[in-house]
C-alpha positions as CSV (number, residue, x, y, z in Angstrom):
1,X,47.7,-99.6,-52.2
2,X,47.0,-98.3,-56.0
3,X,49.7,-98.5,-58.4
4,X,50.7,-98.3,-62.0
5,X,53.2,-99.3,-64.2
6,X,56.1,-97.0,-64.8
7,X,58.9,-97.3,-67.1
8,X,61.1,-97.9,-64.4
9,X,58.4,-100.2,-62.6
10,X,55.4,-99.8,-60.2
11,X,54.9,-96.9,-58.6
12,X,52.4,-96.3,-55.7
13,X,50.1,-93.3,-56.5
14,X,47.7,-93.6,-53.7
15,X,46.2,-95.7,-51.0
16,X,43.2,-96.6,-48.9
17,X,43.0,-97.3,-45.8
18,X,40.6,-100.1,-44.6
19,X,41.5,-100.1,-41.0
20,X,42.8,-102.3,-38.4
21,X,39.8,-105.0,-38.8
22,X,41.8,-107.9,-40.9
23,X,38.5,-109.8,-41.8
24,X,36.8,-106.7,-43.1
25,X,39.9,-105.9,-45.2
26,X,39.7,-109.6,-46.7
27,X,36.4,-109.3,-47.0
28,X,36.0,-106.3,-49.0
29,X,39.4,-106.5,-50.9
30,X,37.9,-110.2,-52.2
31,X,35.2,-108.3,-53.7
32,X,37.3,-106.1,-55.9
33,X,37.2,-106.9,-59.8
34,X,40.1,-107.8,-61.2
35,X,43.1,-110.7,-61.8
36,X,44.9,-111.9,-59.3
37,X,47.4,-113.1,-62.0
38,X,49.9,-110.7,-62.6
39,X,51.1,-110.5,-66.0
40,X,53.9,-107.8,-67.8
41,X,51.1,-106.1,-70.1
42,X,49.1,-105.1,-66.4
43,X,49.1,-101.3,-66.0
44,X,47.4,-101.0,-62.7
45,X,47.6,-102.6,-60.2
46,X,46.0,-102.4,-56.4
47,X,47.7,-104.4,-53.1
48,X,46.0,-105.2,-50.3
49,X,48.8,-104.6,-47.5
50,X,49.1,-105.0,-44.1
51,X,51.4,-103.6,-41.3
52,X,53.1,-106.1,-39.0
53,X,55.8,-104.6,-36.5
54,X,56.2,-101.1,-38.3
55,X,56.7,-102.8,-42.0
56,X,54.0,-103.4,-45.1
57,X,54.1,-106.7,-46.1
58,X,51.7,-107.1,-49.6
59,X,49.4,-110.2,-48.6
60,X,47.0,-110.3,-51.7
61,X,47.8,-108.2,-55.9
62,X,45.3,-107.8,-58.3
63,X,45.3,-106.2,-61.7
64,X,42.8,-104.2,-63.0
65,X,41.5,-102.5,-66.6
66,X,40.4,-99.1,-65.9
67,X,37.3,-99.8,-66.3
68,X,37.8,-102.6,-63.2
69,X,39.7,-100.1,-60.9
70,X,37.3,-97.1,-61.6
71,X,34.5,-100.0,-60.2
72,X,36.6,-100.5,-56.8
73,X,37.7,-97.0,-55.9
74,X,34.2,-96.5,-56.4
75,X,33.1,-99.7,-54.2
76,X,36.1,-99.1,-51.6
77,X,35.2,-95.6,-50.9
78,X,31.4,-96.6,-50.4
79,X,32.2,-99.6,-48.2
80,X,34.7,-97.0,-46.0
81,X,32.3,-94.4,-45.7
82,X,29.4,-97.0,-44.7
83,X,32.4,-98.0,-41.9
84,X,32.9,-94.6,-40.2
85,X,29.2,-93.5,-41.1
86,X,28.2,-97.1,-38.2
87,X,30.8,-96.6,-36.0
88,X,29.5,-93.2,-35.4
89,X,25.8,-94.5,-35.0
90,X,27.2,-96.8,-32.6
């Protein structure tokens, strides 16, 4: 989940969706540049969230600079891609 700061808090602004494989989710979400401390002066930030009996539950924050979220929509969306683009070669 991809969110920034608000005056009146977070707000979610977009999402990817890594699919049901919890591993590969870890997996790539660990890759992602960023701080996993979470600090007032943090403008974005990007949640990796899972679904357990109909709810999200948050299970790992990071912030990011711009600079650092523009580097993992970029590496999310080519790790996604590379997902679908086996499965269908499978």
């Amino acid at each position: 989940m991809l969110s920034l700061k608000a005056s009146d808090g977070y707000q979610c602004f977009g999402q990817y969706l890594l699919g049901s494989d919890k591993t590969f989710a870890d997996e790539i979400f660990s890759q992602l540049k960023g701080s996993g401390m979470i600090t007032e002066y943090a403008k974005l930030h990007m949640d990796l969230v899972e679904e357990a009996d109909g709810l999200p539950a948050t299970v790992k924050t990071i912030c990011c600079t711009l600079d650092e979220f523009t580097a993992n929509c970029k590496h999310l969306a080519k790790e996604i891609f590379r997902l679908h683009t086996l499965k269908e070669l499978l």
